[in-house]
LODOLO-170587 format. One record per residue (C-alpha): residue in three letters; chain; x, y, z. Coordinates in steps of 0.2 Angstrom, whole numbers. Example, Ala and Ser with C-alpha at 12.3 -4.5 7.8 and 13.67 -1.06 7.14 Angstrom:
REM LODOLO-170587
PT residuo cadena u v w
PT ALA A 62 -22 39
PT SER A 68 -5 36
END
This chain:
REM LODOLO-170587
PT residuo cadena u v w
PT UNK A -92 -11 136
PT UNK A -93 6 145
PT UNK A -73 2 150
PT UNK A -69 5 129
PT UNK A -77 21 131
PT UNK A -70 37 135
PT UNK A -76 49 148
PT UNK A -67 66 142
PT UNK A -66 73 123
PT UNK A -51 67 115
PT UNK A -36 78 111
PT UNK A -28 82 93
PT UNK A -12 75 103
PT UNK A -21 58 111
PT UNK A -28 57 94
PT UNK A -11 57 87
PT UNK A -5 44 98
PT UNK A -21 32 97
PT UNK A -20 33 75
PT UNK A -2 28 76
PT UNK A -4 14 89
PT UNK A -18 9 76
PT UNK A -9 12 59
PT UNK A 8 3 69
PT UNK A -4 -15 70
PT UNK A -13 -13 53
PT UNK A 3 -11 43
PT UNK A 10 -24 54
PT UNK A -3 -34 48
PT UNK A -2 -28 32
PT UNK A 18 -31 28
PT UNK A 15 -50 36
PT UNK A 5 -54 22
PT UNK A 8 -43 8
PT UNK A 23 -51 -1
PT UNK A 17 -66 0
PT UNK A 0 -65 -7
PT UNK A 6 -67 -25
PT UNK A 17 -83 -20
PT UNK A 1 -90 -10
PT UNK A -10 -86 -24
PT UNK A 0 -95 -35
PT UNK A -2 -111 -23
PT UNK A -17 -110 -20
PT UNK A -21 -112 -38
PT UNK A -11 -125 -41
PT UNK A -17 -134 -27
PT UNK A -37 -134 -35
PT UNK A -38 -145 -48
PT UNK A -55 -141 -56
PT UNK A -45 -123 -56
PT UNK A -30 -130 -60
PT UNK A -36 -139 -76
PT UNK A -46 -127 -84
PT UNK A -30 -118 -93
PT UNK A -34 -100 -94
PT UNK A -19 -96 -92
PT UNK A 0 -103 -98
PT UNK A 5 -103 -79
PT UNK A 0 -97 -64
PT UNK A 10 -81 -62
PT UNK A -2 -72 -78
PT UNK A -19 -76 -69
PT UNK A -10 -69 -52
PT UNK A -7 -53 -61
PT UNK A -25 -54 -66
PT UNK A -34 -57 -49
PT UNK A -25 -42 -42
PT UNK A -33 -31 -57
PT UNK A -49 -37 -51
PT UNK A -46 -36 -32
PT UNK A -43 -18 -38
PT UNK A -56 -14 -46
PT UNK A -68 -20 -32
PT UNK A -56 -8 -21
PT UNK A -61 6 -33
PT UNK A -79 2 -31
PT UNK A -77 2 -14
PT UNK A -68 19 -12
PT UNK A -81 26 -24
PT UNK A -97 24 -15
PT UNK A -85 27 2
PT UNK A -90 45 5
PT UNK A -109 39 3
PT UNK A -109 25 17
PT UNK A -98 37 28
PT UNK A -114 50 26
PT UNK A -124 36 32
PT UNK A -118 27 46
PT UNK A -101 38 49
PT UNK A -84 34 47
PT UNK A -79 27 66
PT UNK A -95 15 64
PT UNK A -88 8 47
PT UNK A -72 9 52
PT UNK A -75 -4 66
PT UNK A -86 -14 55
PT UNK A -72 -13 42
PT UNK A -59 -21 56
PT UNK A -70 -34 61
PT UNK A -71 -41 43
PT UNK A -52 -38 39
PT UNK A -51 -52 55
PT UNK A -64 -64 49
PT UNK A -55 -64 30
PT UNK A -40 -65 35
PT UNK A -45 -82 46
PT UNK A -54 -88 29
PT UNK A -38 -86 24
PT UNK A -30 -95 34
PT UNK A -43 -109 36
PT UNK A -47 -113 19
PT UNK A -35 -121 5
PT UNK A -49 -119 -11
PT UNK A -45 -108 -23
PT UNK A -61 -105 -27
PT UNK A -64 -97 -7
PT UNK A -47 -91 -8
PT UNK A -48 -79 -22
PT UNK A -64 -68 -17
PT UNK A -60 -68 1
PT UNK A -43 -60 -7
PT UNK A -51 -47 -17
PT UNK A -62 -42 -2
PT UNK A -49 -44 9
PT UNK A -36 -32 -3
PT UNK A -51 -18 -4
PT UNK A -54 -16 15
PT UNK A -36 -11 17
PT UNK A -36 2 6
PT UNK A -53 7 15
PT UNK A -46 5 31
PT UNK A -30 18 26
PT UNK A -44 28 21
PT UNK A -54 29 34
PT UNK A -36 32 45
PT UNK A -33 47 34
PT UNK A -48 56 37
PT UNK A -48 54 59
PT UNK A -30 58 57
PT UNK A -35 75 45
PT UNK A -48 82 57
PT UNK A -36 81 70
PT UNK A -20 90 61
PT UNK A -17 108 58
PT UNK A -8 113 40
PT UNK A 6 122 47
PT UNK A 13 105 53
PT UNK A 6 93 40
PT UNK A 22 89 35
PT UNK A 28 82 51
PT UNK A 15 75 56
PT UNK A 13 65 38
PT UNK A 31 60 40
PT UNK A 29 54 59
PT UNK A 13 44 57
PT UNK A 22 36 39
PT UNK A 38 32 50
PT UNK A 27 23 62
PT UNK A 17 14 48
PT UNK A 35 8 43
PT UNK A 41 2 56
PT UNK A 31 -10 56
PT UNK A 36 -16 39
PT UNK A 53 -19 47
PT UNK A 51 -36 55
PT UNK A 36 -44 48
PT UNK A 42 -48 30
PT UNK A 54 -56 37
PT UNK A 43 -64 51
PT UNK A 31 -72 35
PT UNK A 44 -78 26
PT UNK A 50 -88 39
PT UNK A 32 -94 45
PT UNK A 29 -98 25
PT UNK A 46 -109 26
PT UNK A 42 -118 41
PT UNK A 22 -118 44
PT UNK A 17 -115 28
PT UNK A 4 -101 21
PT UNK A -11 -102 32
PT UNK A -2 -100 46
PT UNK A 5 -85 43
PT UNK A -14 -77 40
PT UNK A -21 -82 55
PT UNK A -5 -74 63
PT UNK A -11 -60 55
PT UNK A -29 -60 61
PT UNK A -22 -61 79
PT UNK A -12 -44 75
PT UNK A -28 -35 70
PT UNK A -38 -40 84
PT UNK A -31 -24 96
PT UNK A -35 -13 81
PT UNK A -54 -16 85
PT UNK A -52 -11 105
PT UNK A -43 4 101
PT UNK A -57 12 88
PT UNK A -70 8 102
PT UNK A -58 14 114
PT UNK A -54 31 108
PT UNK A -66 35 92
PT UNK A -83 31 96
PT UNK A -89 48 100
PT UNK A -79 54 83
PT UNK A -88 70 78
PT UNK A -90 67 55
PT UNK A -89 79 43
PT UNK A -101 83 28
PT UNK A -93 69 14
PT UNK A -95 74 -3
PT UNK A -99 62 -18
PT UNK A -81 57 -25
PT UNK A -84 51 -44
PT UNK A -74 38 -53
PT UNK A -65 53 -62
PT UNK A -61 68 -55
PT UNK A -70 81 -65
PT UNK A -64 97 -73
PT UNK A -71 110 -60
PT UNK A -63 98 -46
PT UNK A -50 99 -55
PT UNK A -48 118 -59
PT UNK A -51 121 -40
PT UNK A -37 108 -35
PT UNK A -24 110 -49
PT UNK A -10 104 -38
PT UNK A -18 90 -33
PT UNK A -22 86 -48
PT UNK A -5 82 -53
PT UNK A 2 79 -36
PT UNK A -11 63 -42
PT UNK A 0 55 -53
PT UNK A 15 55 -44
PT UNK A 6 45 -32
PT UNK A 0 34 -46
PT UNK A 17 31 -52
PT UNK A 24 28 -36
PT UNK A 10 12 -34
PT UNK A 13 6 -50
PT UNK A 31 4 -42
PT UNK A 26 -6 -28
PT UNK A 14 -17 -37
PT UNK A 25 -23 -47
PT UNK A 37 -26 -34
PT UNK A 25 -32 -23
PT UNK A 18 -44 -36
PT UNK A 34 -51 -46
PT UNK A 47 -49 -36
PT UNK A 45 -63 -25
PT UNK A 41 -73 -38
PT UNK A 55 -68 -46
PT UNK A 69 -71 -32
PT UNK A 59 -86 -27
PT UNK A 57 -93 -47
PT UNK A 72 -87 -54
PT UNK A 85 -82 -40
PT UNK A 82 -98 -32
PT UNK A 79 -88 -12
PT UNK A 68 -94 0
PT UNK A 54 -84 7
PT UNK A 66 -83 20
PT UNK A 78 -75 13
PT UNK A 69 -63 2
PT UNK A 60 -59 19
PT UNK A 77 -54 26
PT UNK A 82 -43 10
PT UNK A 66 -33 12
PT UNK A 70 -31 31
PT UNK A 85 -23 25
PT UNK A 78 -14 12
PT UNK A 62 -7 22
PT UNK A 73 2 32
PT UNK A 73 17 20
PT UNK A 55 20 26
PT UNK A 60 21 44
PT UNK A 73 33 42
PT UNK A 67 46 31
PT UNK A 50 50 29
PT UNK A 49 61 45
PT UNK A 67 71 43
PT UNK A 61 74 26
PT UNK A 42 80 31
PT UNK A 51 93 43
PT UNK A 63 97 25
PT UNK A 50 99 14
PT UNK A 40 110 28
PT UNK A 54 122 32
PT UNK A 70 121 17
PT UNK A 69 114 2
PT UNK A 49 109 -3
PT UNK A 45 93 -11
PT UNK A 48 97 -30
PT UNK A 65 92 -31
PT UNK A 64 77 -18
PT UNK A 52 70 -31
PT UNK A 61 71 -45
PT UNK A 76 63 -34
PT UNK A 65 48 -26
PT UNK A 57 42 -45
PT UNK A 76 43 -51
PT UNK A 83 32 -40
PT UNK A 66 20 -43
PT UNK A 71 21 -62
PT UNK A 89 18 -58
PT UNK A 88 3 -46
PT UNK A 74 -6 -58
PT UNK A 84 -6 -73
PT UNK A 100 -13 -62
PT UNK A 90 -29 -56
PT UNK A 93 -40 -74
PT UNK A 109 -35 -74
PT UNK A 112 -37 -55
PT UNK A 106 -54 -57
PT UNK A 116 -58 -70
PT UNK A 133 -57 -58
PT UNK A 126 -69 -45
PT UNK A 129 -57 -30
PT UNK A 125 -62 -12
PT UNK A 111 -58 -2
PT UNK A 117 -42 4
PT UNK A 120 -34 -13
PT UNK A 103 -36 -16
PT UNK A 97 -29 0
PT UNK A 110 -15 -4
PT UNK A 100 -13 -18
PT UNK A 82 -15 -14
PT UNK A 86 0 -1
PT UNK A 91 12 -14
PT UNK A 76 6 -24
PT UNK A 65 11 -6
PT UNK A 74 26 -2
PT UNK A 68 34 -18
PT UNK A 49 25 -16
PT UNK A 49 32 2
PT UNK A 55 51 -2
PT UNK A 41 50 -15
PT UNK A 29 44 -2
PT UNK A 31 56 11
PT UNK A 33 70 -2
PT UNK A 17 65 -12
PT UNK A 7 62 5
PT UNK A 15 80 13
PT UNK A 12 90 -4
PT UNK A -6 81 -5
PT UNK A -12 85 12
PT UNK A -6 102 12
PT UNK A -18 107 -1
PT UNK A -36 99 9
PT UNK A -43 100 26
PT UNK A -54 86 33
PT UNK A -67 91 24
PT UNK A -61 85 7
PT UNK A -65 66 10
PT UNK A -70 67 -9
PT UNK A -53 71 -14
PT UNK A -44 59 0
PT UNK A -56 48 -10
PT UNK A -46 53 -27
PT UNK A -28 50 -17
PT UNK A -33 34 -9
PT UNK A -38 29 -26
PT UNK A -21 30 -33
PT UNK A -16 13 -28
PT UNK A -29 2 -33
PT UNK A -28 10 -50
PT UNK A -12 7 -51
PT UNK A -16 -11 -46
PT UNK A -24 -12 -61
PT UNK A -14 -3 -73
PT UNK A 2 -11 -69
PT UNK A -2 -30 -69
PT UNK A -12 -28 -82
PT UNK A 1 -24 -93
PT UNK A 13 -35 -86
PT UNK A -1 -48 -91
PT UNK A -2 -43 -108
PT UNK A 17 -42 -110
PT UNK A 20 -59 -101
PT UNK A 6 -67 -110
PT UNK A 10 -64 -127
PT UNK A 30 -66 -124
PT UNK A 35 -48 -129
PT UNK A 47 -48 -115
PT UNK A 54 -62 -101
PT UNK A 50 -60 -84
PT UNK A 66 -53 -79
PT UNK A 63 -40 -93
PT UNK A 48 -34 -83
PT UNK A 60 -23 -69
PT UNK A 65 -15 -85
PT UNK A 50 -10 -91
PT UNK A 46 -4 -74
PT UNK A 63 7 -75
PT UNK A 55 18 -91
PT UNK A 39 20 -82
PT UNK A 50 27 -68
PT UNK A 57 37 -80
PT UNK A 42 45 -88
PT UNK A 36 49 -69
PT UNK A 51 59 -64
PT UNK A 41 72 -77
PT UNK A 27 72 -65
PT UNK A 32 84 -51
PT UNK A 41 97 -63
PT UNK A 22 107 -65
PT UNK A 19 106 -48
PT UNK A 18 124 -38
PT UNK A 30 123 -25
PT UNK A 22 124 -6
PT UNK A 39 134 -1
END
């Protein structure tokens, strides 16, 4: 044990190095299983007959969007009464606890075929990420400095996405020829080094005073972070994006389009590329040039734009590649918000503001239940078919591009 421990204090720039290692197998990890939660879900469901007969639904794809409201607001729960445990026993002790229960989910995942197991493990499962991004956030703000928050955002997001190159692809293909379970005990495997690592390089992490972070932000919170305030809902838009992409379109090009796993897995390679190749060029853009203002308003447009094109897209029967072509333009404008709303928001805090991380990290889960939630409602009471959804997503998109205008510029 006294191997995982280190000897000498650790350095801003090791630290650097050891958090993006770590973020590199998490979001491996993460990317692996994410598109095909929805699709596995699904299965799952219709795979448990007690489940299966109890009709509370009209098909499976309305209780999906369901189940990820609820995994959502157990993740809000969580990220709620976070700055309270972390006062406790400390964020490198949870943090490791936090990496040892992702592992042992994720092999319930991949053990079990109930959908009765299946669905709690998810919801735990889906809240210790969001955790675990958290807990990332605040090791990597006590070792950054403000003047280079922007790079260093957009370095430690590019290494995050590269590792969602490969692996949709990679669980496609597993789901194709190994089936579901497989490609979650592949996934517990990944996470396993993430564990040697925290012991490795954190234990003797120093914390900082947490504050309480209430469900809602209050008014003098509010008043004293005005920027962040409305930074806040550009990151909330921006998840409503990906759940809804995350959620229904593999059902959608699997169901609909007719492509395997496989295939979609190949399209989202392609399209995933967009999150390699610009979040750190535009950190170092938005540092020294131009600001994030204007990048926002150009990442929800091209959102807007490529959502509304989908039905229409689909309609012409285009290959595969058009669709990646697509997907990319989609991601370019999702990643440029992304690096803008994480640069502009971590401009504003220092690592004490684990409250307010609180209130970022929050973002997505509310939008995890914002946006299934009303694609549940939509669906359920036939007010629009599912390929009418990606239009509906193309107004929301719309609406945000109004979200960034009131911001104060940080150049």
């Amino acid at each position: 044990m006294s191997l995982l421990k280190r000897s000498t204090p650790l350095s801003a720039k090791h630290a650097f190095i050891a958090l993006s290692v770590l973020v590199f197998f998490l979001s491996t990890q993460v990317s692996l299983t994410t598109y095909i939660d929805s699709s596995y879900l699904t299965h799952t469901i219709l795979g448990t007959p007690s489940l299966a007969h109890m009709r509370l639904w009209q098909n499976p794809d309305q209780l999906v969007g369901a189940l990820y409201t609820f995994a959502s607001l157990v993740t809000i729960f969580l990220l709620v009464t976070l700055p309270k445990i972390l006062r406790r026993i400390g964020n490198y002790r949870f943090t490791l606890g936090a990496l040892i229960l992702h592992t042992l989910f994720l092999l319930g995942l991949g053990i079990f075929n109930s959908a009765w197991l299946i669905i709690p493990i998810f919801m735990i499962e889906a809240s210790l990420i969001s955790s675990l991004y958290f807990n990332l956030d605040v090791f990597l703000e006590h070792y950054s400095n403000d003047k280079e928050t922007g790079l260093i955002r957009g370095t430690f997001m590019t290494v995050g996405s590269m590792a969602w190159l490969f692996p949709p692809f990679l669980g496609g293909y597993i789901v194709e020829h190994f089936g579901f379970s497989f490609a979650y005990l592949i996934g517990a495997a990944i996470i396993l080094p993430t564990i040697l690592l925290m012991m490795r390089y954190f234990s003797e992490f120093e914390d900082l005073e947490y504050d309480p972070s209430p469900l809602i932000m209050s008014k003098e919170t509010a008043k004293t972070y005005p920027n962040v305030a409305r930074i806040l809902w550009s990151a909330f838009f921006v998840q409503c994006f990906y759940s809804w992409m995350i959620i229904y379109a593999p059902i959608y090009f699997h169901n609909n389009l007719g492509m395997t796993y496989e295939e979609f897995g190949m399209i989202l390679m392609a399209a995933l590329t967009a999150f390699v190749i610009f979040p750190a060029p535009l950190g170092w853009l938005a540092d020294h040039i131009l600001g994030e203002k204007e990048l926002l308003v150009t990442g929800f447009f091209l959102m807007s734009l490529t959502s509304f094109a989908i039905p229409y897209v689909a309609e012409l029967h285009v290959g595969m590649w058009w669709w990646a072509l697509l997907l990319f333009i989609g991601r370019s404008g999702s990643a440029t918000v992304d690096s803008m709303v994480e640069t502009y928001f971590f401009k504003q805090i220092d690592g004490h503001d684990a409250a307010i991380i609180g209130y970022y990290r929050r973002a997505r889960p509310m939008a995890f239940i914002v946006a299934p939630l009303l694609a549940s409602i939509l669906l359920g009471t036939n007010i629009i078919t599912f390929t009418q959804l990606f239009t509906i997503l193309g107004f929301v998109m719309l609406i945000a591009m109004y979200t960034p205008l009131r911001l104060k510029d940080t150049l």
